[in-house]
N, C-alpha and C positions, 0 to 999 in steps of 0.2 A: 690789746684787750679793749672792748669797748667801756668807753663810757657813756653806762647808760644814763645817767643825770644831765647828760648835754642834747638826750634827742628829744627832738619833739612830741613823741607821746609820752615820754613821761614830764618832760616841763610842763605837758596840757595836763596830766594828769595831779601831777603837784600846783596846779593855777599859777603858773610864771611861762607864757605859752608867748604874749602877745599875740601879734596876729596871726602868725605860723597856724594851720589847721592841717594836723596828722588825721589818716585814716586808715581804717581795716574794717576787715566785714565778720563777721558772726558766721561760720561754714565756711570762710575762704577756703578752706582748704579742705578740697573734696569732691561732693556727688555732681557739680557743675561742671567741673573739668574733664576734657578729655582726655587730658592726658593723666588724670587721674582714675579713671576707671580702665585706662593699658594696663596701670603699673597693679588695681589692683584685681584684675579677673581673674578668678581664682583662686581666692585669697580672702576667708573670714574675716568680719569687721574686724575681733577680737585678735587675732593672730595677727592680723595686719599693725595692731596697737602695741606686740610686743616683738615689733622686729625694728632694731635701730635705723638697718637703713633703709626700713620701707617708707619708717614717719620721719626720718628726715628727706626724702625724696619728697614728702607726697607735702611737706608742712614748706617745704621753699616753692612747690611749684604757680602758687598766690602769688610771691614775691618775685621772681620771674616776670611771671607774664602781665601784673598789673604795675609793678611800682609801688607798693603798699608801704606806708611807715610802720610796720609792725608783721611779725608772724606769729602765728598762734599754734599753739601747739598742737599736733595730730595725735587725738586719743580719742577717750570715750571716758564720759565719768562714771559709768559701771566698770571702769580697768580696778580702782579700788576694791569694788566689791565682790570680783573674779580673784584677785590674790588674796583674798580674806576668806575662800574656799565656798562661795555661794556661786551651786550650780545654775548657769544663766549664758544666753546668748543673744542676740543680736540678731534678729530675724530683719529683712529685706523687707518692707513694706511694712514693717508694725512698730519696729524699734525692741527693747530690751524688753525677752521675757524670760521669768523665774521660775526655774522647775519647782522648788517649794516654796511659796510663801512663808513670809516670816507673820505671824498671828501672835505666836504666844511666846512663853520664855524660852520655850526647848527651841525653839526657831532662833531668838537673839541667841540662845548659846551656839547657836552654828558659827558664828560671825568669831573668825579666831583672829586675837589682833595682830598688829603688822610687824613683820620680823623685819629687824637688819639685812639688807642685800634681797629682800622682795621684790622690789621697782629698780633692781640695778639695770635693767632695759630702758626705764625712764631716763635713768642717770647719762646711759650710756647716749640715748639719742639725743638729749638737751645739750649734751659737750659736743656730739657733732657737730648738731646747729647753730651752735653759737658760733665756733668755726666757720662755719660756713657760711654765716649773716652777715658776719662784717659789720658795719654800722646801722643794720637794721635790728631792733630790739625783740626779743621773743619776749610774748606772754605767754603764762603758763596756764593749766586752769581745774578749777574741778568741781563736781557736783555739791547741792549745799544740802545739808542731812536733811530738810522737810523733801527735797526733789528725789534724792536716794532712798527716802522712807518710803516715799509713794509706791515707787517700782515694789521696792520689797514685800511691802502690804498687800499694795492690788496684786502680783504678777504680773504685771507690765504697764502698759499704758491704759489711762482709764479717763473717762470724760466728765466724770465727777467726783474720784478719788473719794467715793462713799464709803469705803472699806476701812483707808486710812483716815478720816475726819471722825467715823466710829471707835477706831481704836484710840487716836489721839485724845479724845475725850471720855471714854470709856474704862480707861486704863492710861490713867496717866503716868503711871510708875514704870510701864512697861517702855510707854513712848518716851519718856525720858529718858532710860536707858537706853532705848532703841540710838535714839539720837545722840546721843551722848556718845557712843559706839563708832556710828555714822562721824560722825565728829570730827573723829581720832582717825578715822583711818582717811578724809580727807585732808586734814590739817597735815598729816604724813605724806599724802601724795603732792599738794603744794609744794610742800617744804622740800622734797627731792627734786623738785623740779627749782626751782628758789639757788638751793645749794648749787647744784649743778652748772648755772648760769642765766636764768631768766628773768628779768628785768622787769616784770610786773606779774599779778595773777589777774584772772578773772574766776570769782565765784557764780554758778548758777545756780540759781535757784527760780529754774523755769518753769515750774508749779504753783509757787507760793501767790499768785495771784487769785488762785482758790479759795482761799482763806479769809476769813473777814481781822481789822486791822487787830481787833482784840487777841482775836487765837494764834495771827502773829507772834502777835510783841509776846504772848507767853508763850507759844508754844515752840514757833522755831526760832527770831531773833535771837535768843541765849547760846542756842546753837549754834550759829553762824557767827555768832559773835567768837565763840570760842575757834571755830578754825580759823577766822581772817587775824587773829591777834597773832596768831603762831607764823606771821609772814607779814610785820609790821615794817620790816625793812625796805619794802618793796612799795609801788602802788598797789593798792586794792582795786577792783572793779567789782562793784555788786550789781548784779542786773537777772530781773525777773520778767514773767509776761503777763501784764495786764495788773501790774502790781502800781498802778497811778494811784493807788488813796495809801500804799505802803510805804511808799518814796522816802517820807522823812524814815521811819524806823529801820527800812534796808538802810541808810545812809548810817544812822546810831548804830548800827551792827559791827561797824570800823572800815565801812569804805572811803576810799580818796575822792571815786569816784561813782554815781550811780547812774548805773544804766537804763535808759528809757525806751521803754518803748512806744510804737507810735503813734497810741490813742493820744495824747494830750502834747502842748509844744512844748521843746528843751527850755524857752524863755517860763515861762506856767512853772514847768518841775524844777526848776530852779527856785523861782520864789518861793516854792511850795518847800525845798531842803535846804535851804539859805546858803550863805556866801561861802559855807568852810567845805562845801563840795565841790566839787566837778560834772561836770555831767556827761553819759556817751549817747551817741544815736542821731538820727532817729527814724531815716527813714522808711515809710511801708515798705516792705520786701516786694509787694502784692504790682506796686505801682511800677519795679522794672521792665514788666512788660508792655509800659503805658508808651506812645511815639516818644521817642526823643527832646523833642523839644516843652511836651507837657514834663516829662522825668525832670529834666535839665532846670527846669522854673521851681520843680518840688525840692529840687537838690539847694537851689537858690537859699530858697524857705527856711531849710534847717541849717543854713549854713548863719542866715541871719536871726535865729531864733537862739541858734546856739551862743552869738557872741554874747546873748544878755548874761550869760554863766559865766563864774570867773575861769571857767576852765572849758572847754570843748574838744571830745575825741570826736571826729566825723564815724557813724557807722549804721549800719541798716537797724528797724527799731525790733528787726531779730534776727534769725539766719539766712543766708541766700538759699531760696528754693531751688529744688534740684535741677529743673528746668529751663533756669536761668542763661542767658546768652552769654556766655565770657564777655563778650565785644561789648556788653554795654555795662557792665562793672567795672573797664578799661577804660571808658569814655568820662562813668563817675568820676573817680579814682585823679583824671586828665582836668576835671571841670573842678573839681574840690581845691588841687593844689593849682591851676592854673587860675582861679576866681576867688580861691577860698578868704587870700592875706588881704586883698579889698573888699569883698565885701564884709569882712570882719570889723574891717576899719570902720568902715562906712557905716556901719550899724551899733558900734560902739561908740560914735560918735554922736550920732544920732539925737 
């Protein structure tokens, strides 16, 4: 069985890493691969999320072909809110949409909470994997109640979640049960994945960057706080987009580790959350397309930006875009651990 306290992302993630630099990417597993879109032609986002051994196929096939320290788990953070009985799907080009908004109370009463043996699909594909990892560590992960609120409120994806900032502030008794709700059935989906076998989470909360730091810290921080606590055994990873002025407060939330993204440097957001984090990222997704040798000097950068942090996960400053080349993920992935322990050194010495 493994021990996950002996690998290197979670030493980076608890800050006892030295200069060892683990890495994995944000969508490893998925729309970039080909050999991921064989196994899923065919095949609903959603349906694909509850069949054991399509996510454990599809969540090793990263670890295969890169060498990655770390697999991540193959879902979708709307799988919670599919087994809580809200009708929604996962449209090709748009992302999660919701047949009925939730607006008012009759809406939150839709939301039925989570029974015993609901995510036994999760349960069942996280014991696969882990079997099947061997000494590579799965993270687990799931949506954080402002990210799964948004969906809910607007119907899907939205460019300034004007619907849920009205509501949020509008009716805060509603939003707080909303979230409250949200909560529970994330801190549940964790937690199945946690039991089962997985060695760390990551919480998203890839909206909360919307928000100014005030409507944060009261509106969703409490929230988030309440699911990460319910998986203290594990590392946390808190990571949002475009959340640079929220950094300290997503860290107060109960992460180990927080994730950046990458307007601003890992050395900055580190200063910025002090010594008892960690930090993940950070590279632009945007710049894999850039030659080689410009990427390779960027890779440089966060590699030496991250040793000011007492802790560094190597990973992109969000997810790999769909269009991305495998071959130069492998090339990262080859430059990080082949460069990573010197220039770690080198820069912490500095």
């Amino acid at each position: 069985m493994l021990d996950a306290s002996s690998t290197l992302l979670v030493r980076a993630c608890r800050r006892e890493q030295g200069d060892g630099l683990p890495v994995w990417f944000m969508r490893q597993a998925g729309r970039s691969l080909p050999e991921y879109k064989r196994v899923r032609e065919g095949i609903a986002m959603l349906d694909s999320c509850a069949r054991p051994d399509l996510v454990t196929e599809i969540t090793l096939q990263p670890v295969r072909r890169y060498g990655v320290d770390a697999a991540i788990f193959y879902s979708d953070i709307m799988v919670p809110l599919k087994a809580a009985g809200v009708d929604l799907d996962i449209v090709p080009g748009r992302g999660p949409v919701v047949a009925e908004p939730v607006r008012d109370r009759a809406g939150l009463d839709r939301l039925v909470p989570p029974e015993p043996g609901d995510l036994s699909f999760v349960t069942e594909a996280v014991r696969l994997l882990v079997a099947e990892l061997g000494e590579t560590p799965l993270i687990g992960f799931a949506g954080a109640p402002f990210t799964l609120a948004s969906y809910l409120v607007e119907g899907g994806p939205s460019k300034d979640y004007a619907r849920t900032k009205a509501l949020m502030v509008g009716d805060p008794g509603l939003w707080h049960d909303l979230c409250t709700r949200l909560a529970g059935l994330s801190a549940h989906f964790l937690r199945t994945q946690v039991d089962a076998g997985a060695s760390a989470v990551q919480l998203f909360d890839s909206w909360a960057g919307s928000l100014s730091a005030a409507d944060y810290e009261r509106q969703a921080q409490p929230h988030s706080a309440g699911v990460l606590a319910g998986v203290a055994d594990v590392p946390r990873i808190h990571f949002g987009v475009g959340t640079g002025e929220l950094l300290t407060r997503m860290g107060a939330a109960g992460a180990d580790v927080v994730g950046v993204d990458w307007r601003i440097p890992l050395a900055e957001a580190s200063a910025r959350i002090g010594p008892a984090y960690a930090v993940q990222g950070n590279l632009d997704p945007a710049l894999l397309g850039a030659p080689w040798p410009v990427l390779a000097e960027r890779v440089r950068e966060v590699v030496r930006s991250g040793a000011q942090a007492p802790g560094h996960v190597f990973n992109l400053g969000h997810g790999v875009p769909p269009d991305t080349d495998p071959g130069v993920l492998g090339r990262v992935v080859d430059l990080v651990h082949a460069e990573g322990p010197a220039l770690r050194a080198e820069a912490r010495a500095a």
